[in-house]
C-alpha positions in Angstrom: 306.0 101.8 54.1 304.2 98.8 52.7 304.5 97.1 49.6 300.7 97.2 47.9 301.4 95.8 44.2 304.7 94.6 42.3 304.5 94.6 38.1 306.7 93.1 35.7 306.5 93.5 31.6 309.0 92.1 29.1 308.7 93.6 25.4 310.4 92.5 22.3 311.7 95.4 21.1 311.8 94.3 17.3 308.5 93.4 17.0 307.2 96.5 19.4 309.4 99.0 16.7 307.7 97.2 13.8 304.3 97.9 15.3 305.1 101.2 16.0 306.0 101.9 12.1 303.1 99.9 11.3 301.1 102.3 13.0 302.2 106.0 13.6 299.4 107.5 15.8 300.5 104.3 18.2 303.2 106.4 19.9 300.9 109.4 20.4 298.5 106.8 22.0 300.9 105.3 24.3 303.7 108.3 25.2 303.6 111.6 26.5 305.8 113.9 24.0 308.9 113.7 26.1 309.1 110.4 26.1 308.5 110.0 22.1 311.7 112.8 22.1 313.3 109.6 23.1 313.1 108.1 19.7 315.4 105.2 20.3 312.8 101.8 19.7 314.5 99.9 23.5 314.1 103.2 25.3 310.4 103.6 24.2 310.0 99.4 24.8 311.2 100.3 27.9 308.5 102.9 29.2 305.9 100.8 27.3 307.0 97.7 29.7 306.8 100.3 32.4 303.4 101.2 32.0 302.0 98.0 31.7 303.8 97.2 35.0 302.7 100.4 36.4 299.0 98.7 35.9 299.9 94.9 36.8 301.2 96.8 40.2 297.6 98.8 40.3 296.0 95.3 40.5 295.3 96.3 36.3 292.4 98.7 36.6 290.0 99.8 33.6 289.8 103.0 32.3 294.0 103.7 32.7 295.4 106.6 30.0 298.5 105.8 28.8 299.9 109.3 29.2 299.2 109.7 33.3 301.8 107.4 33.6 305.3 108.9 32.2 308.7 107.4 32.8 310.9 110.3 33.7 315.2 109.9 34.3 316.9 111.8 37.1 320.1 114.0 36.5 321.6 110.7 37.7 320.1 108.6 35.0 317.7 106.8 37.4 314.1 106.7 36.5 310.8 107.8 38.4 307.6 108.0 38.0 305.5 110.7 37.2 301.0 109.6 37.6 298.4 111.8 37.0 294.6 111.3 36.2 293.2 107.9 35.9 296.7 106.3 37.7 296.7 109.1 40.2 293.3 108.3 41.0 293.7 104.6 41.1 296.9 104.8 43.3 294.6 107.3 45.8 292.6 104.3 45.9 295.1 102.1 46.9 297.4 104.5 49.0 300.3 104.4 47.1 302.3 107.4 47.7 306.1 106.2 46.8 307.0 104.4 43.5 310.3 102.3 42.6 311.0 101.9 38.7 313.9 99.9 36.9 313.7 99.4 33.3 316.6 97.9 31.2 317.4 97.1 27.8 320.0 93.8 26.3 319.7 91.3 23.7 316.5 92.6 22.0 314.5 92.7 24.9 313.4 95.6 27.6 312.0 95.1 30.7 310.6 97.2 33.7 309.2 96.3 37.4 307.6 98.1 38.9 306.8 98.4 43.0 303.9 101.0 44.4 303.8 101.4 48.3 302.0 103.0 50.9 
């Protein structure tokens, strides 16, 4: 396997909660429903960060939807990746078949990386 793209977000998670009761229809814009079960603002920071890594890593392609990308946990407590539609497609593209994710929460702050390979 080959490395094709690495992303990295960071998201205040104060300021992404206050924008998220600023605006309700945000979450349904950027979460699939099991992640907004989540509820908790630095485990929705979290998959946001993931997302936007999951399209730095894509090389950032137009037309991404924000719900055919969804953070899932294992029994385990380790996260994956679930793609479908428009970052299916893209990742076809690219050959990506395999997906690492790490997200993590401290201090105000989540972050995620993401790496796609072939």
């Amino acid at each position: 396997m080959a490395v094709v793209g690495v992303g990295v977000d960071v998201v205040d998670v104060d300021r992404f909660a206050a924008t998220l009761s600023r605006t309700p229809d945000l979450a349904m814009r950027l979460f699939t429903s099991a992640e907004r079960a989540l509820v908790r603002p630095e485990r929705l920071a979290a998959r946001f960060a993931a997302k936007e890594a999951v399209a730095k890593a894509l090389g950032a392609p137009p037309g991404l939807d924000w719900h055919d990308a969804e953070v899932r946990l294992a029994a385990d407590g380790r996260p994956s990746l679930s793609i479908a539609g428009t970052v299916a497609a893209a990742a076809t593209r690219l050959g990506i078949v395999s997906w690492h994710v790490s997200l993590s929460h401290d201090g105000g702050v989540a972050i995620a990386m993401v790496v796609a390979e072939t």
